[in-house]
VMD Tcl script that draws the C-alpha trace (Angstrom):
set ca {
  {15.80 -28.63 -15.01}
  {19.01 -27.82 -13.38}
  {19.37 -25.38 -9.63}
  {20.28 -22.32 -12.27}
  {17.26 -22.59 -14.35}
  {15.14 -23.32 -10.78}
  {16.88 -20.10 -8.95}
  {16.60 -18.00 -12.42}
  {13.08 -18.83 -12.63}
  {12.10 -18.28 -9.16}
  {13.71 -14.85 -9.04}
  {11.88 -14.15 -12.31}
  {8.38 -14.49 -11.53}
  {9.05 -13.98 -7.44}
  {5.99 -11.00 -6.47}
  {6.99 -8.27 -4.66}
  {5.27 -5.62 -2.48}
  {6.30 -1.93 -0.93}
  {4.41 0.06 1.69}
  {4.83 3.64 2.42}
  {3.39 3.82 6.39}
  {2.89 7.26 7.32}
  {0.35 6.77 10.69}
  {1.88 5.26 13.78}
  {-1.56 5.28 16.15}
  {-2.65 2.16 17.78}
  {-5.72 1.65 15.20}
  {-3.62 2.85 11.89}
  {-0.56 0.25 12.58}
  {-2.37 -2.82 12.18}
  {-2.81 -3.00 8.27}
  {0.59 -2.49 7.47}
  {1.98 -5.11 9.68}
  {-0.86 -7.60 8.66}
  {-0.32 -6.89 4.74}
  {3.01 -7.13 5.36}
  {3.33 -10.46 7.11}
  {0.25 -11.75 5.11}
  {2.24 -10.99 1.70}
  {5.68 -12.06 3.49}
  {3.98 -15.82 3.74}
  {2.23 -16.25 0.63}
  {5.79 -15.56 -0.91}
  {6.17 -11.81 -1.58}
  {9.25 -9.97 -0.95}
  {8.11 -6.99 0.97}
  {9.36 -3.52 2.12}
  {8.08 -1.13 4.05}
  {9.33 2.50 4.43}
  {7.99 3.99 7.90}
  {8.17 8.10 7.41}
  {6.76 10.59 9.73}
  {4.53 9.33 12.26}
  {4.77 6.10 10.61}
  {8.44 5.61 12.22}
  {6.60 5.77 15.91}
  {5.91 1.85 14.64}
  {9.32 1.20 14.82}
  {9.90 2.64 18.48}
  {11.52 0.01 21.59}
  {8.79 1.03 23.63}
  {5.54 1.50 21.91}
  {2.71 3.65 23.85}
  {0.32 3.75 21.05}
  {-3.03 5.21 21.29}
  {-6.18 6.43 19.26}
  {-8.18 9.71 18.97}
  {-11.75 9.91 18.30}
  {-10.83 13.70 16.69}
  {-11.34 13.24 13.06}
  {-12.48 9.99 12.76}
  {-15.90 10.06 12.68}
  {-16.08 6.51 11.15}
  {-14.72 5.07 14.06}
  {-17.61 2.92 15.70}
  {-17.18 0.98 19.02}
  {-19.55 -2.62 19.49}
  {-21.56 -1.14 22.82}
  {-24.09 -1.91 24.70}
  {-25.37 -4.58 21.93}
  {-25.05 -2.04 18.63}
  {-21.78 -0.06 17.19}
  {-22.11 3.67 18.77}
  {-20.03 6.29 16.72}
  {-18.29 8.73 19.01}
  {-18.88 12.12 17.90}
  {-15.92 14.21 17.07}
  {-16.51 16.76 19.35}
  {-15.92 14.03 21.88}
  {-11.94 13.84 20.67}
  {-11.75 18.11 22.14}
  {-12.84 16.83 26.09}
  {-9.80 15.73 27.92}
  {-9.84 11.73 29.04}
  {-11.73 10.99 25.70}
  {-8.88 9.71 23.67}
  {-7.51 7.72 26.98}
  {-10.97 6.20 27.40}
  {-11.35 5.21 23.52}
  {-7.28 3.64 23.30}
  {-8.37 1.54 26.77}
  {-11.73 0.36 24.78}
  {-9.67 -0.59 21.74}
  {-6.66 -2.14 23.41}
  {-9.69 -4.05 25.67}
  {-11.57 -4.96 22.48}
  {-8.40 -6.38 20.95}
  {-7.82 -8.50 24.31}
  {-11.26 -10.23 24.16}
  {-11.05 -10.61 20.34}
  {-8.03 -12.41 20.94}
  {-6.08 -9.88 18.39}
  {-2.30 -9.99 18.40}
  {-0.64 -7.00 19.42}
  {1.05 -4.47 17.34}
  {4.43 -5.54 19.42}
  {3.54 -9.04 18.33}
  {3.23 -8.18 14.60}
  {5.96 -6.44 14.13}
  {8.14 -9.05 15.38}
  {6.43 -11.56 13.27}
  {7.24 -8.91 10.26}
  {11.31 -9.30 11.74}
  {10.54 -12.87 11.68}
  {9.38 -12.91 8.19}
  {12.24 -10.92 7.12}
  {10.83 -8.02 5.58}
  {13.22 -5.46 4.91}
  {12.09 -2.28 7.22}
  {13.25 1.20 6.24}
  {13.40 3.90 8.34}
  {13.07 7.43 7.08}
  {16.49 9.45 7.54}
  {14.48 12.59 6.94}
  {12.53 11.62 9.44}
  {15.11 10.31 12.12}
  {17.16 13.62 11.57}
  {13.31 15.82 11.95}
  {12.39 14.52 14.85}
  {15.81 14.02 16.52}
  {15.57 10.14 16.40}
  {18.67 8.02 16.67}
  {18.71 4.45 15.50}
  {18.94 3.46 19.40}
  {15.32 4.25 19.69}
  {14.07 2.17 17.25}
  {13.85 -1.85 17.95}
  {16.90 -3.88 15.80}
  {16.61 -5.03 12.03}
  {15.42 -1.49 10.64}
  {17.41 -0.37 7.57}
  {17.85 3.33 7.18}
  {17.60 4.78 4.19}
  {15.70 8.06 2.08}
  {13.04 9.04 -0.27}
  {15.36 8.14 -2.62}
  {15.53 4.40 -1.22}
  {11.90 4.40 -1.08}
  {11.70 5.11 -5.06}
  {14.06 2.63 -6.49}
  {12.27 -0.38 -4.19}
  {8.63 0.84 -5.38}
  {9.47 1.33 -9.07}
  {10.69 -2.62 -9.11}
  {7.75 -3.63 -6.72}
  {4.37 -5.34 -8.46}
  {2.31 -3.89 -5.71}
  {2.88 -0.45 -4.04}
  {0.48 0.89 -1.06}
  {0.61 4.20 0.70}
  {-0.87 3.30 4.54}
}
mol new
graphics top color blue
foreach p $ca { graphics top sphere $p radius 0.5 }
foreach p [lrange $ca 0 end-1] q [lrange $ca 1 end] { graphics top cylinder $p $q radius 0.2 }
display resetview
């Protein structure tokens, strides 16, 4: 088999993988940068299109936190058991502060890697990033504020790389 029939094949039956990420909290950016990286090594080409409060993921200086404020699945290991925090708890000021300080200290002693850290492995792995223009322009967001490698593109962009992807997730 020559290189042409190895490259033709490759690009042929290479898998590929979009994700729409729409949530930029401390809790919700974790899947997309795991399923991204995950796919990114077994293979995949990925992309990943951060609109809305999914772009915050894409911010130089990440302060990331969580809310308790519907979420009522959202169940801490305490005191021996998981304790659900009630989501009247998210309306009483310090609440949210509290719960982001549990998490981030959770995902210290669980030896988690940070969402700073997966991101950069997602650079690493060269997944093409896309930044929302609709966004950027909404929110008065210049391509300064975001950390390098992002690609900036619109709905539009989106569309074309989901309609050739084999797997397409909304996160």
């Amino acid at each position: 088999m020559t290189d042409a029939a190895v490259t033709e094949e490759t690009l042929t039956n290479h898998k590929s993988m979009s994700l729409i990420v729409t949530k930029g909290n401390l809790d919700s950016g974790y899947p997309p940068f795991i399923l991204a990286t995950t796919a990114a090594a077994m293979g995949l080409n990925v992309s990943m299109f951060f609109t809305f409060y999914g772009l915050n993921l894409l911010h130089k200086n990440l302060d990331l936190g969580i809310t308790t404020l519907g979420n009522p699945s959202m169940k801490m290991p305490m005191m021996g058991m998981h304790m659900g925090m009630p989501n009247l708890m998210g309306m009483i000021p310090g609440v949210d502060g509290m719960a982001t300080g549990m998490m981030k200290n959770l995902i210290k002693k669980k030896g988690v890697a940070s969402i700073e850290d997966l991101r950069q492995a997602t650079v690493e792995a060269d997944v093409t990033m896309i930044a929302c223009q609709m966004t950027m322009d909404l929110f008065e967001y210049e391509m300064g504020d975001l950390i390098d490698g992002p690609e900036l593109g619109g709905a539009a962009t989106y569309i074309e790389t989901a309609t050739k992807s084999d797997i397409n997730l909304f996160i």
